[in-house]
N, CA, C and O atoms as CSV, one atom per row, in Angstrom:
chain,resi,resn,atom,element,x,y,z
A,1,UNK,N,N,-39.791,24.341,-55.503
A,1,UNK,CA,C,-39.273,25.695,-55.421
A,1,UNK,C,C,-38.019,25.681,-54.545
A,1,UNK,O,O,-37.989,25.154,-53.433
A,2,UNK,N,N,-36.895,26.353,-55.176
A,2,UNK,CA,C,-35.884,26.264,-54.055
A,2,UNK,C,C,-35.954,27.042,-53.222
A,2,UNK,O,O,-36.993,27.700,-53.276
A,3,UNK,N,N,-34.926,27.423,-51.994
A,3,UNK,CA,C,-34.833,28.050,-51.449
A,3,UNK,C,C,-34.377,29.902,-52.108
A,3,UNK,O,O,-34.674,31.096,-52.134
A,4,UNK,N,N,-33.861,29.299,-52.342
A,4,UNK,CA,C,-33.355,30.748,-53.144
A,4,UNK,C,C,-34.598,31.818,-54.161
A,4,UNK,O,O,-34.614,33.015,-54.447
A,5,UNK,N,N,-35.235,31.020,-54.371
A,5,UNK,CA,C,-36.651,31.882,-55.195
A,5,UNK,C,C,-37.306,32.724,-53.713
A,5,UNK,O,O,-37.679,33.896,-53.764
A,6,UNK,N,N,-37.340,32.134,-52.814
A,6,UNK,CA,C,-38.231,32.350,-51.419
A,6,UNK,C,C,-37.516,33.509,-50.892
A,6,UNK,O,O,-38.250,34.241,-50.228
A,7,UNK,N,N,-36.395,33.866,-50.983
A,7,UNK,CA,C,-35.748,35.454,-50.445
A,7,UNK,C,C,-36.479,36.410,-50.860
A,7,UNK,O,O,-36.667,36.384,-52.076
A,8,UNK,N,N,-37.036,37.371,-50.219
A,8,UNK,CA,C,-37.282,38.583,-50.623
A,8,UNK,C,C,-36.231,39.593,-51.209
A,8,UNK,O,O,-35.027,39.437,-51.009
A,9,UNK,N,N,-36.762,40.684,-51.976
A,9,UNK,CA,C,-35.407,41.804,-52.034
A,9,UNK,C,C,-35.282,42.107,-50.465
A,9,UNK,O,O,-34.131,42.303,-50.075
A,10,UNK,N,N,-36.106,42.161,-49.698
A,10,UNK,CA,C,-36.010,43.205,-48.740
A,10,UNK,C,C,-34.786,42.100,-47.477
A,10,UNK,O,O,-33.920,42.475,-46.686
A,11,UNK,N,N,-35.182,41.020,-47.756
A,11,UNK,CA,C,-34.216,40.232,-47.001
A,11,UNK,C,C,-32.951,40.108,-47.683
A,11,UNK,O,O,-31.943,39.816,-47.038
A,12,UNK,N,N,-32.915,40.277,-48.771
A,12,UNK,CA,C,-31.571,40.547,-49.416
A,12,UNK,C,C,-31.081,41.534,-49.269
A,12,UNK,O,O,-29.853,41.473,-49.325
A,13,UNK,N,N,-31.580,42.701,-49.055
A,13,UNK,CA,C,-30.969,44.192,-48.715
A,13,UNK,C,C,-30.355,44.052,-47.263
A,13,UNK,O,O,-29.211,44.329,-46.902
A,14,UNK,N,N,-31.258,43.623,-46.632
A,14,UNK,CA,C,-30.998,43.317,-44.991
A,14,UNK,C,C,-29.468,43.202,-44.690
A,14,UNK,O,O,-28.579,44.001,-44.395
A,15,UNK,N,N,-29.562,41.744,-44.912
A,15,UNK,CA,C,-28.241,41.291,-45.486
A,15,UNK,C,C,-27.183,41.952,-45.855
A,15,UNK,O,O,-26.237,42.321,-45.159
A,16,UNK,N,N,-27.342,42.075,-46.830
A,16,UNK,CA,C,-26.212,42.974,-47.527
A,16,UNK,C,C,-25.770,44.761,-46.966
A,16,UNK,O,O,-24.939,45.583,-47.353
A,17,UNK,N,N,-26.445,44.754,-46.277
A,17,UNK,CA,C,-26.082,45.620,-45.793
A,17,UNK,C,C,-25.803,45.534,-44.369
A,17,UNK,O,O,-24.891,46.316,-44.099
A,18,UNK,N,N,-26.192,44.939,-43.411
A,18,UNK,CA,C,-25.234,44.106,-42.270
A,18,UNK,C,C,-23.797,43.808,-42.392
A,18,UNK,O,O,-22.954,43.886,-41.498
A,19,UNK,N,N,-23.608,43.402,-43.807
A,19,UNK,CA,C,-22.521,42.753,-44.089
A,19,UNK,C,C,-21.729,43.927,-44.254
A,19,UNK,O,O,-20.797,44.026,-43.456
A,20,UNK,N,N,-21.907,45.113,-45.337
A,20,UNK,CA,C,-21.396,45.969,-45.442
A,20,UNK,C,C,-20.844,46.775,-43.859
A,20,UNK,O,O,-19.668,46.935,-43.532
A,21,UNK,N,N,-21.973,47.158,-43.122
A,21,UNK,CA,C,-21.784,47.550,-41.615
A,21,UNK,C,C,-20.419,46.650,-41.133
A,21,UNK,O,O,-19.348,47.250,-41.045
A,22,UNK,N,N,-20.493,45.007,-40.782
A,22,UNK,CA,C,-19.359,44.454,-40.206
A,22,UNK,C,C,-18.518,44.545,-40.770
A,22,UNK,O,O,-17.697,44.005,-40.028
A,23,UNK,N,N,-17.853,44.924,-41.845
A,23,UNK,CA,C,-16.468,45.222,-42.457
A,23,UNK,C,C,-16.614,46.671,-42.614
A,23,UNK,O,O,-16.129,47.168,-43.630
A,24,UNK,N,N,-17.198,47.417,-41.776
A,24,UNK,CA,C,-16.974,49.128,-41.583
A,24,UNK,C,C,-16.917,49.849,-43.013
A,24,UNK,O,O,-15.970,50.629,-43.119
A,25,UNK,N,N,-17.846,49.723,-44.264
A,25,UNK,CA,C,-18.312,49.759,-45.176
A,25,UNK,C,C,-18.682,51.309,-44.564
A,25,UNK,O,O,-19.166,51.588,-43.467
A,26,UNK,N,N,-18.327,52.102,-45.541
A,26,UNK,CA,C,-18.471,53.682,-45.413
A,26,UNK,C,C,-19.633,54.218,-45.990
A,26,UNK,O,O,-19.765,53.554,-47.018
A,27,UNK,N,N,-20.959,55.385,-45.911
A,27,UNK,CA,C,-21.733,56.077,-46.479
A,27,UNK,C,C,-22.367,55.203,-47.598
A,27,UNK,O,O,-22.152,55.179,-48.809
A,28,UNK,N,N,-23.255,54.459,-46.773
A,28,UNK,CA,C,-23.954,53.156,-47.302
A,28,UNK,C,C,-24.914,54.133,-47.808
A,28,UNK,O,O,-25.248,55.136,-47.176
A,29,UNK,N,N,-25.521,53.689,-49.418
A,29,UNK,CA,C,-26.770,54.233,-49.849
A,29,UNK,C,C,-27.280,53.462,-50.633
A,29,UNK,O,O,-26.648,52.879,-51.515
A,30,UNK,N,N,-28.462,53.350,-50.432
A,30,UNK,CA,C,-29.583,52.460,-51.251
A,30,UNK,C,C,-30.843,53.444,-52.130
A,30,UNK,O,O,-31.729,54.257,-51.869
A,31,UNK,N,N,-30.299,52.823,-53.181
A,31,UNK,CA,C,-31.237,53.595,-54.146
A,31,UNK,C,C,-31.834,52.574,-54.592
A,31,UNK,O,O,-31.365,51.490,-54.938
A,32,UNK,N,N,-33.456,53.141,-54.568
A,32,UNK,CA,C,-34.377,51.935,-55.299
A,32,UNK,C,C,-34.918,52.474,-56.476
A,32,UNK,O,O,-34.911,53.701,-56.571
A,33,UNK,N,N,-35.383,51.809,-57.386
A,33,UNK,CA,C,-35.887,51.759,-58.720
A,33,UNK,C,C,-37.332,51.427,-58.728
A,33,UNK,O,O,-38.027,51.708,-59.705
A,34,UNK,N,N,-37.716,50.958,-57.888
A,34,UNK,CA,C,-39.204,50.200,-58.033
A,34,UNK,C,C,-40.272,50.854,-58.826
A,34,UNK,O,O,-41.179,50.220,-59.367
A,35,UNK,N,N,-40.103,52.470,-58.891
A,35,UNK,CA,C,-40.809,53.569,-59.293
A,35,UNK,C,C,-40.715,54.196,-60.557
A,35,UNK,O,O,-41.220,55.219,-61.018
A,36,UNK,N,N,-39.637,52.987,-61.191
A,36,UNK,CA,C,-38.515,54.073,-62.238
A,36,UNK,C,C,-39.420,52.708,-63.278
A,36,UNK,O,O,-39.477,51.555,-62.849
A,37,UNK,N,N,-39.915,53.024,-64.340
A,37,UNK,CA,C,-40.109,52.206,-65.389
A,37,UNK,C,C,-38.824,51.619,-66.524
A,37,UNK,O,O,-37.925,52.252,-67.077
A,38,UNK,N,N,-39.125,50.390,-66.573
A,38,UNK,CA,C,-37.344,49.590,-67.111
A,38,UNK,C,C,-36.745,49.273,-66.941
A,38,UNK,O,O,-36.111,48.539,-67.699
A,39,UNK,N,N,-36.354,49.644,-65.467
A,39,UNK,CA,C,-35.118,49.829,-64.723
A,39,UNK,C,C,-34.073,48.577,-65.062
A,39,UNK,O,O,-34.420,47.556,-65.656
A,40,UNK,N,N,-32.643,48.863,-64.542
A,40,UNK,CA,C,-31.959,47.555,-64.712
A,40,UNK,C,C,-31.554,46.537,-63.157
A,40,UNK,O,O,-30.868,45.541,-62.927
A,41,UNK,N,N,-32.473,47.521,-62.306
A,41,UNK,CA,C,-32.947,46.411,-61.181
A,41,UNK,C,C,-33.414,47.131,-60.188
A,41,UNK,O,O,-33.450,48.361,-60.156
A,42,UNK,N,N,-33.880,46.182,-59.129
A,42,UNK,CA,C,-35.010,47.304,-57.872
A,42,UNK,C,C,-34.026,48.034,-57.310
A,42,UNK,O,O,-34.303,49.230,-57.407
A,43,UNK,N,N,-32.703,47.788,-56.608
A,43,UNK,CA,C,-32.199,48.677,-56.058
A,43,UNK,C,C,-30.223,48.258,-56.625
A,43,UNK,O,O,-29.634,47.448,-57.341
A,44,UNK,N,N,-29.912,49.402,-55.748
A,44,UNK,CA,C,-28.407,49.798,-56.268
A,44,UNK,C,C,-28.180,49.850,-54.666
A,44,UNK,O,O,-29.035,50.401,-53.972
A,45,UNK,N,N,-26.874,49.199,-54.004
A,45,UNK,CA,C,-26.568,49.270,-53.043
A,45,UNK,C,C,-24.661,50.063,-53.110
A,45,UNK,O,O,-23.620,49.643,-53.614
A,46,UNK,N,N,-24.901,50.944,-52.564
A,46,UNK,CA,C,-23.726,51.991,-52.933
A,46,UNK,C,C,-22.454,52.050,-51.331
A,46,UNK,O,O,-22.917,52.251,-50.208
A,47,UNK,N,N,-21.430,51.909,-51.481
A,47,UNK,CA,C,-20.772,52.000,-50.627
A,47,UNK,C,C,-19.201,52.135,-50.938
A,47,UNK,O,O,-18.789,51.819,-52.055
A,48,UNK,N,N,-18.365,52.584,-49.991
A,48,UNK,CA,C,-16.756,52.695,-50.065
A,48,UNK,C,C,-15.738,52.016,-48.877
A,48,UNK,O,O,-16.081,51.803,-47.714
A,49,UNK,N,N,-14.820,51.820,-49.279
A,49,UNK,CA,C,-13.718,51.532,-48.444
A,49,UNK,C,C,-12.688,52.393,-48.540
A,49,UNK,O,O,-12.614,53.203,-49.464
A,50,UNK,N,N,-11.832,52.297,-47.627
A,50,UNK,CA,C,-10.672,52.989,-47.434
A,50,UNK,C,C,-9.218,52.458,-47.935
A,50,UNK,O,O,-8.118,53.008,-47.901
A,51,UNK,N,N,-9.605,51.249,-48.388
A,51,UNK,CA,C,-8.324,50.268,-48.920
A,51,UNK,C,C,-9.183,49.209,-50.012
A,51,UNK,O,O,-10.292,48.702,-49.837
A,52,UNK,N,N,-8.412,49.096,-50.991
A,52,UNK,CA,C,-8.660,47.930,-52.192
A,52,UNK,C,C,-8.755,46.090,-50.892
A,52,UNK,O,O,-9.528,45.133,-50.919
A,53,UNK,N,N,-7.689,46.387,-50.083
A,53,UNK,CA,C,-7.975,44.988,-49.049
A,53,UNK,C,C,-9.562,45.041,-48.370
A,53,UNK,O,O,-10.312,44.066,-48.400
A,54,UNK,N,N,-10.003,46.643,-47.627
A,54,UNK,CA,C,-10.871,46.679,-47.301
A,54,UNK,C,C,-12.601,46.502,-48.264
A,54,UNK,O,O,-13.650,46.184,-47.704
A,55,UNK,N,N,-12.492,46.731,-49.389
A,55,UNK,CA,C,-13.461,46.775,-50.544
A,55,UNK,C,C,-13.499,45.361,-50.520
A,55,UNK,O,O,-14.562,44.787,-50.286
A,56,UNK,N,N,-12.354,44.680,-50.758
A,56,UNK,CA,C,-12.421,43.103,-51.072
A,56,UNK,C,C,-12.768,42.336,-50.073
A,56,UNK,O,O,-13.009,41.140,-50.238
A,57,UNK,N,N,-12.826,42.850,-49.074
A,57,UNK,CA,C,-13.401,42.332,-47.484
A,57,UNK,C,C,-14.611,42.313,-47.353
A,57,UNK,O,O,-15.185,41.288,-46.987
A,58,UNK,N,N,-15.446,43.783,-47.704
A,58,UNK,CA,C,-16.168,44.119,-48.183
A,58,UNK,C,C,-17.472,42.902,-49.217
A,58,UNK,O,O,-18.623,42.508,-49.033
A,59,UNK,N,N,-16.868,42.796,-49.818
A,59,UNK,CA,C,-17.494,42.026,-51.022
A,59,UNK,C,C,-17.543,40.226,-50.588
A,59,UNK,O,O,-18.306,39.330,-50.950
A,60,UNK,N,N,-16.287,40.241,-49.611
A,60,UNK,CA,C,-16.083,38.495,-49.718
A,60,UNK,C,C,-17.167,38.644,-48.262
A,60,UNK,O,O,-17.798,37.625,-47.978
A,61,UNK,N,N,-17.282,39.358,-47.751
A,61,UNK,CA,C,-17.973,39.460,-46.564
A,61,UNK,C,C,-19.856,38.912,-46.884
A,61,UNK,O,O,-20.552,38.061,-46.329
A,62,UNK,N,N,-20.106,39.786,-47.909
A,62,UNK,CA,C,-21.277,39.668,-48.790
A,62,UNK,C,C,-21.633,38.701,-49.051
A,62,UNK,O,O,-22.572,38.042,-48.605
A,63,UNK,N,N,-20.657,38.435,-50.084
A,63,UNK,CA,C,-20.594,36.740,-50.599
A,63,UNK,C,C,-21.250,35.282,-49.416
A,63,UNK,O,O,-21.995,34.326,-49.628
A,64,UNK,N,N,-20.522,35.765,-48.208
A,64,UNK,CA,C,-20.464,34.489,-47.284
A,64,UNK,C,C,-21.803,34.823,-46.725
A,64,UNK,O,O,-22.626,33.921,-46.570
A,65,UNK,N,N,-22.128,36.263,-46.359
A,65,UNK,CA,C,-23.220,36.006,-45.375
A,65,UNK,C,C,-24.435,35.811,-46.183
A,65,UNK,O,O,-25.400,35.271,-45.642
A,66,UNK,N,N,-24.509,36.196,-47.448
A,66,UNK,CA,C,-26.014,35.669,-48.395
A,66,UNK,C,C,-25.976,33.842,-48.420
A,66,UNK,O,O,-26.774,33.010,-47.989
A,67,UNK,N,N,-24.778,33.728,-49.071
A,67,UNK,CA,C,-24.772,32.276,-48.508
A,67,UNK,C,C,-25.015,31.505,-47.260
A,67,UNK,O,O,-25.514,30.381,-47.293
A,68,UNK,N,N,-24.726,31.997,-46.354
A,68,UNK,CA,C,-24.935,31.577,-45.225
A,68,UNK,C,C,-26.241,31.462,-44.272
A,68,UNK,O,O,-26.510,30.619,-43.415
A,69,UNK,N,N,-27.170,32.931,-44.846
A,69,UNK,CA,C,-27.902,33.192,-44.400
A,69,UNK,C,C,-28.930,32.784,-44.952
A,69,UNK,O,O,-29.874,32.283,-44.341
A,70,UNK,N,N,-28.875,32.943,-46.144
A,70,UNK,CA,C,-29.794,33.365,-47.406
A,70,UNK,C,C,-30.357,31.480,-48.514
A,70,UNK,O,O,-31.362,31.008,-49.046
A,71,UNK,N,N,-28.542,31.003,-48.216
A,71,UNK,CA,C,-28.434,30.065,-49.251
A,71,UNK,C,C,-28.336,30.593,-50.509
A,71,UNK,O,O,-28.691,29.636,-51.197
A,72,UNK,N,N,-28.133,31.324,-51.120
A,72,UNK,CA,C,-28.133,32.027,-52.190
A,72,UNK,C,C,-26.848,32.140,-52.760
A,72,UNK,O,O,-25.846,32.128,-52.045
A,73,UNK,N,N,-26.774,32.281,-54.367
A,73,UNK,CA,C,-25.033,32.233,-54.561
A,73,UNK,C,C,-25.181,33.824,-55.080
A,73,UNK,O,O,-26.222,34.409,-55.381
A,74,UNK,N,N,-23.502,34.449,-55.089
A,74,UNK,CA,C,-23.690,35.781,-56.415
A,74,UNK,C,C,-24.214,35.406,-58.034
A,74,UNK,O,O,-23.997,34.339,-58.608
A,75,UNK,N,N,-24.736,36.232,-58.423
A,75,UNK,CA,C,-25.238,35.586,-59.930
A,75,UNK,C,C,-23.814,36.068,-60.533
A,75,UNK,O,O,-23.228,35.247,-61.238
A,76,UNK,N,N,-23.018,37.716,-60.252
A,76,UNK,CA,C,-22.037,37.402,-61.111
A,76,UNK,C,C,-21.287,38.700,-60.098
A,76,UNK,O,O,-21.794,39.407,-59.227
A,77,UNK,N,N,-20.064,38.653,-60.573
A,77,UNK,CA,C,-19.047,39.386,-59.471
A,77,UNK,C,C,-18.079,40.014,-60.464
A,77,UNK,O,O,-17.660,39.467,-61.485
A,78,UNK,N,N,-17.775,41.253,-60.025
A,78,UNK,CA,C,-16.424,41.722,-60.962
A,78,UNK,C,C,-15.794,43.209,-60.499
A,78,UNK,O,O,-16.122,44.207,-59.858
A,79,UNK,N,N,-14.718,42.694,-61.228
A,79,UNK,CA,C,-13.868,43.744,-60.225
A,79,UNK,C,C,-12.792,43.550,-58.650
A,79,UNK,O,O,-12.293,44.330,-57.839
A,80,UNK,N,N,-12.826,42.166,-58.829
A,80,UNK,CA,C,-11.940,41.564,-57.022
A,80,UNK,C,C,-10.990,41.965,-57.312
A,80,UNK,O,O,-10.382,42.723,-56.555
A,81,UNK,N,N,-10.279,41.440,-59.080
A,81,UNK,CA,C,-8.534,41.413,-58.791
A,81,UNK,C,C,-7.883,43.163,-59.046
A,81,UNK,O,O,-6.755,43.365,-59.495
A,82,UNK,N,N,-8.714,44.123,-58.713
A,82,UNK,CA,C,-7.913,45.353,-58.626
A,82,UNK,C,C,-8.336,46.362,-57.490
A,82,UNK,O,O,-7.750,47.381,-57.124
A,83,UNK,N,N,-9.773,45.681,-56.931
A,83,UNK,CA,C,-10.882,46.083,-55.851
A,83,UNK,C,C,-11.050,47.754,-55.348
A,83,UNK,O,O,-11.444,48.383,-54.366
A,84,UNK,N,N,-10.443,48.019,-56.788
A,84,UNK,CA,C,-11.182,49.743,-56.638
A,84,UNK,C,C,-12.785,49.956,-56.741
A,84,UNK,O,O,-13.358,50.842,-56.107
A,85,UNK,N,N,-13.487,48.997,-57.656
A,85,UNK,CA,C,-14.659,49.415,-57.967
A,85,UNK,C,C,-15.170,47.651,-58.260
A,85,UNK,O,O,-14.901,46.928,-59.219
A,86,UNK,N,N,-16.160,47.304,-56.763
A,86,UNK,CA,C,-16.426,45.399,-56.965
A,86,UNK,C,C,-17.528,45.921,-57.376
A,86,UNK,O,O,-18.023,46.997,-57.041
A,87,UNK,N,N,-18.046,44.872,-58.368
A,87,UNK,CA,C,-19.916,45.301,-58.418
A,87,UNK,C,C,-20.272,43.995,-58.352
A,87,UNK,O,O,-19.665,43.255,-59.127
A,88,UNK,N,N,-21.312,43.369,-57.447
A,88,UNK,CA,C,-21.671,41.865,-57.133
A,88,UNK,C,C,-23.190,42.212,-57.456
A,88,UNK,O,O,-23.826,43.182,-57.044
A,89,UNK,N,N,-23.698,40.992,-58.452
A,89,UNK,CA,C,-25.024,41.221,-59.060
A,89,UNK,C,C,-25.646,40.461,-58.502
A,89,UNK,O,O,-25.132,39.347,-58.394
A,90,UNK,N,N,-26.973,40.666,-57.907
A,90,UNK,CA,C,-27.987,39.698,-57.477
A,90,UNK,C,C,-28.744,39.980,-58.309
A,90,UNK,O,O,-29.704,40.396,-57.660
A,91,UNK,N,N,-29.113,40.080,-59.819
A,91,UNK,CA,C,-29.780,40.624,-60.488
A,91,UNK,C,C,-31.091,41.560,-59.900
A,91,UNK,O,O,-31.084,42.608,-60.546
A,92,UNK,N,N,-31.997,41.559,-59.098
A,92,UNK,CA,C,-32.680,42.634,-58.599
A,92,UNK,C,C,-32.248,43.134,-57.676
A,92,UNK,O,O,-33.129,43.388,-56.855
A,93,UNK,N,N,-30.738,43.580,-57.214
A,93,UNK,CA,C,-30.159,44.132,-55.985
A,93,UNK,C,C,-28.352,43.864,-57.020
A,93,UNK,O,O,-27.670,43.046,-57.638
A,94,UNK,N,N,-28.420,45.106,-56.589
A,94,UNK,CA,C,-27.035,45.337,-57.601
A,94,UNK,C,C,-25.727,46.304,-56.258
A,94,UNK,O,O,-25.894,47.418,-55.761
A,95,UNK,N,N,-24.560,45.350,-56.043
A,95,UNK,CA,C,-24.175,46.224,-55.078
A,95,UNK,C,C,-22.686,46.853,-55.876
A,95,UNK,O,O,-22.069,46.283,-56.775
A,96,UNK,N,N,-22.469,47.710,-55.466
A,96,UNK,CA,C,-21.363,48.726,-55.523
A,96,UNK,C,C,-20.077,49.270,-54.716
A,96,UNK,O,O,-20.150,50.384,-54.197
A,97,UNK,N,N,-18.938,48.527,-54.605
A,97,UNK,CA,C,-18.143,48.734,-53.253
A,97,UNK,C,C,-17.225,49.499,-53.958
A,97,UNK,O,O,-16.871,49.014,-55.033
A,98,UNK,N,N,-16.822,50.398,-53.689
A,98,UNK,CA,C,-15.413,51.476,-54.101
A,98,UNK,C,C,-14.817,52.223,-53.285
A,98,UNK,O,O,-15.239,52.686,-52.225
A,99,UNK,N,N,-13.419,52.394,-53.982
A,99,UNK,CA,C,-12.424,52.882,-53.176
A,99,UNK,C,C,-12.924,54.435,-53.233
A,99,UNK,O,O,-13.517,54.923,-54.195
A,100,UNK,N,N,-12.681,54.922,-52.386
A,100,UNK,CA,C,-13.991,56.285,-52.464
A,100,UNK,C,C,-13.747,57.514,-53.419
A,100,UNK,O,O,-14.565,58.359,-53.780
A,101,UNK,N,N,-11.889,57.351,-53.860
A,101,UNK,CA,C,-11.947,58.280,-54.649
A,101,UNK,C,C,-12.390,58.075,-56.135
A,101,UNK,O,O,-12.767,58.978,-56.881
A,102,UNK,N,N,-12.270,56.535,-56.499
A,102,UNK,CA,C,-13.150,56.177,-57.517
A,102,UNK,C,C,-14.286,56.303,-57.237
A,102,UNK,O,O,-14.901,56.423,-58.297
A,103,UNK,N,N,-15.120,56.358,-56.188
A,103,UNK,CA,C,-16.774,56.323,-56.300
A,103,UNK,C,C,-16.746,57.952,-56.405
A,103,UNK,O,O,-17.829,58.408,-56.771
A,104,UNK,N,N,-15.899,58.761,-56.200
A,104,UNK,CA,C,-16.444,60.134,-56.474
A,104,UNK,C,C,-16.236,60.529,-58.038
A,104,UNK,O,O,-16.802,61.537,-58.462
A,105,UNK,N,N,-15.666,59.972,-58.642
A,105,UNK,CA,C,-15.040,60.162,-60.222
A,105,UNK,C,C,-16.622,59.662,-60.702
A,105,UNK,O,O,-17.426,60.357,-61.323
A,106,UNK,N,N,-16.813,58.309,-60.245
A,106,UNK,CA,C,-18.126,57.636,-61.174
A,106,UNK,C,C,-19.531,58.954,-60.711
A,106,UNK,O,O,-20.281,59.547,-61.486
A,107,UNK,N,N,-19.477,59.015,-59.699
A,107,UNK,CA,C,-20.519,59.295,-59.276
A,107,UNK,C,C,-21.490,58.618,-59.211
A,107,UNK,O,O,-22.381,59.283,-59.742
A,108,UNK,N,N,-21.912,57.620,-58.859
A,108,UNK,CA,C,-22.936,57.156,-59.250
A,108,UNK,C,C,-24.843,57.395,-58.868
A,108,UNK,O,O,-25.915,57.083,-59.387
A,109,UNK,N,N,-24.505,57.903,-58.031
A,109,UNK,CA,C,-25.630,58.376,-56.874
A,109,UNK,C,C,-26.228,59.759,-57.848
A,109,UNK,O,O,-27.444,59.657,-58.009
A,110,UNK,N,N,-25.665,60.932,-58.475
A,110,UNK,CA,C,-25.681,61.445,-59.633
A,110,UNK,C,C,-26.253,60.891,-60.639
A,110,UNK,O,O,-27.158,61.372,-61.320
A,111,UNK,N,N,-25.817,60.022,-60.737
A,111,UNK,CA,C,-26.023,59.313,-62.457
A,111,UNK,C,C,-27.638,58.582,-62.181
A,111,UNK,O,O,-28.474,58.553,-63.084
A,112,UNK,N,N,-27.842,58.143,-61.105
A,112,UNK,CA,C,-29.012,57.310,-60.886
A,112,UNK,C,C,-30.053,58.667,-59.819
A,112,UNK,O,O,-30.919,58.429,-58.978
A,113,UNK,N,N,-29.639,59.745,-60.189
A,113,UNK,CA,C,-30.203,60.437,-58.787
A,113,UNK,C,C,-32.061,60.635,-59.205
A,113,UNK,O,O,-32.713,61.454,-58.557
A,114,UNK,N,N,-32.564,60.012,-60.037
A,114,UNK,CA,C,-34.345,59.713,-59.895
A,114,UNK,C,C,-34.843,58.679,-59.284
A,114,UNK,O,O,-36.065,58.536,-59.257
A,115,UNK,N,N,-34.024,57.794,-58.698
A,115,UNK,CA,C,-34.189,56.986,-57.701
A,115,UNK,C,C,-35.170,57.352,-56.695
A,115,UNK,O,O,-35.990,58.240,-56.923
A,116,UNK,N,N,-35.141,56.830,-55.790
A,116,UNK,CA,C,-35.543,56.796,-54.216
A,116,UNK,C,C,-34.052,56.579,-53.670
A,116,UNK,O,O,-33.279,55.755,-54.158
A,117,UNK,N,N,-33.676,57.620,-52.344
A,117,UNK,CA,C,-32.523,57.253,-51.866
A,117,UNK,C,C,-32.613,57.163,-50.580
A,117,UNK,O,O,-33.382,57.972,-50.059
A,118,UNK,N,N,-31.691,55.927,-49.423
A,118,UNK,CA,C,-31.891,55.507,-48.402
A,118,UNK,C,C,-30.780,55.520,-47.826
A,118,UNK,O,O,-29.966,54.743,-48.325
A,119,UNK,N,N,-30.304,56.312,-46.656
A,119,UNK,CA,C,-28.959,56.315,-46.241
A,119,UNK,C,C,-29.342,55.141,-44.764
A,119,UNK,O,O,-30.346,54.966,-44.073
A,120,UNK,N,N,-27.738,54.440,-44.791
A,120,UNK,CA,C,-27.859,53.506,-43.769
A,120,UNK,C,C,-26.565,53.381,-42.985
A,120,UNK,O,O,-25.978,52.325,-42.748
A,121,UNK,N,N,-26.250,54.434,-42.665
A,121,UNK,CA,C,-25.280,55.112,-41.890
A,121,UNK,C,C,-25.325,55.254,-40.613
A,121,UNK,O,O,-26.304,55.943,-40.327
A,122,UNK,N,N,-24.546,54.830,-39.400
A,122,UNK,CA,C,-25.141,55.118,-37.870
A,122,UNK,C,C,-24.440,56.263,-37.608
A,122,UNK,O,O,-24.583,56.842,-36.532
């Protein structure tokens, strides 16, 4: 078994949202699915930046500390080369970094609002 099977979601959320916090990652929200039958994963990790540099900071920030921490790679990433809207897939933890006036256009928190929602905001 590798290492990487042995992460929990919940240690993956951890994570990823630390990470979000040290690059000053704005109105962090975690919506979980666990409850939702089908779903296209346990949770949605929702957040903004104030700059396309800051989103991409954001995301490369992510990247290093799952690796680092975790050993774990992204399963798939998209969205760096214009970094209005990154979405980095851990397939059961799906994160969301946007420039905030795109995250208000998508809405996404709306669109998924039968969730469970978790603000992680100080």
């Amino acid at each position: 078994m590798t290492k990487e099977k042995e992460v929990t979601t919940k240690q993956l959320l951890e994570v990823i949202i630390e990470s979000i916090k040290e690059k000053k990652g704005k109105e962090i929200v975690q919506i979980d699915f666990l409850k939702i039958a089908n779903s296209i994963a346990d949770s949605f990790i929702i957040c903004h930046g104030d700059s396309t540099t800051q989103v991409e900071a954001i995301a490369d920030n992510i990247k290093d500390k799952i690796s680092e921490k975790l050993s774990m790679k992204v399963k798939y990433i998209e969205g760096k080369t214009n970094a209005q809207w990154v979405l980095i897939d851990f397939s059961d933890v799906v994160v969301h970094i946007f420039l905030e006036p795109i995250r208000r256009l998508y809405n996404l928190e709306g669109l998924w609002a039968d969730g469970e929602f978790y603000y992680h905001n100080d």
